[in-house]
Residue, then its C-alpha position, 0 to 999 in steps of 0.5 A: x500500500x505504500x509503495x503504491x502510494x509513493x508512486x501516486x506521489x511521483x507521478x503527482x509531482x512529475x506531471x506538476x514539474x510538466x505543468x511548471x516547465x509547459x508554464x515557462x516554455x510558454x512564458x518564454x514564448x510569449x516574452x520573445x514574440x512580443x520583444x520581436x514586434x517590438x523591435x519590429x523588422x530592423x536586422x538585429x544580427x546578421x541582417x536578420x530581424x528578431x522574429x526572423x532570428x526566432x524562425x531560424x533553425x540552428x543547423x550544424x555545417x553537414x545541415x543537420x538540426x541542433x536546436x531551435x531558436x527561443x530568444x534572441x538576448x543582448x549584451x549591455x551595448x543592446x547589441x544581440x550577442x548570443x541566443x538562447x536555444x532549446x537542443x533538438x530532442x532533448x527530453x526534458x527540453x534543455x537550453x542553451x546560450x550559443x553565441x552569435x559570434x561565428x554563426x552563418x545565415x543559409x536560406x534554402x527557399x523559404x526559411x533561413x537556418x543558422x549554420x554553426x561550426x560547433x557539433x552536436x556534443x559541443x552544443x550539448x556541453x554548454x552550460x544548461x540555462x534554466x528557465x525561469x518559473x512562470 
């Protein structure tokens, strides 16, 4: 009986941690669509605006996927420095600070990617950000 109470406890507690971290990932959402209206259409980094730098994948150089842009954050001089990114299938979502710095823009038709020099596992050693509770 307790052991079936424990797990009922788990199961609360890893649905409520869920429910918390869907809470942040839509209030990070929210926080960069409205940051790209704002800054509306004026290139924030590498001639791309922020809601062009939000539609970007970010791609190694063979084109593979390695993650999604979140956020675009700036540096003290306002100026966009590096991007918060979520690392393609990642279970529990993890993110990531990527620096703007070397990144390359690659349009293929429609959509534009972000090309990187770093690998996967490069990528998957940054430091985690976490993200705020909602």
């Amino acid at each position: 009986m307790r052991a079936l109470f424990l797990l009922g406890c788990s199961a609360a507690l890893l649905s409520a941690c869920s429910d918390n971290d869907d809470a942040a990932e839509d209030k990070l959402e929210k926080a960069a669509e409205t940051s790209a209206t704002v800054a509306g259409p004026v290139p924030a980094a590498l001639g791309l605006s922020e809601a062009q730098l939000l539609d970007a994948d970010l791609v190694g150089a063979d084109g593979k996927e390695l993650g999604d842009v979140a956020q675009v954050v700036r540096g003290a001089d306002d100026k966009v420095d590096r991007l918060l990114v979520e690392i393609e299938d990642s279970n529990p979502d993890r993110y990531v600070h990527v620096p703007i710095l070397g990144l390359k823009t690659m349009v293929k038709g429609d959509d534009t990617d972000l090309v990187t020099t770093m690998t996967k596992s490069e990528i998957a050693a940054l430091p985690e950000v976490k993200l705020p509770a909602p």
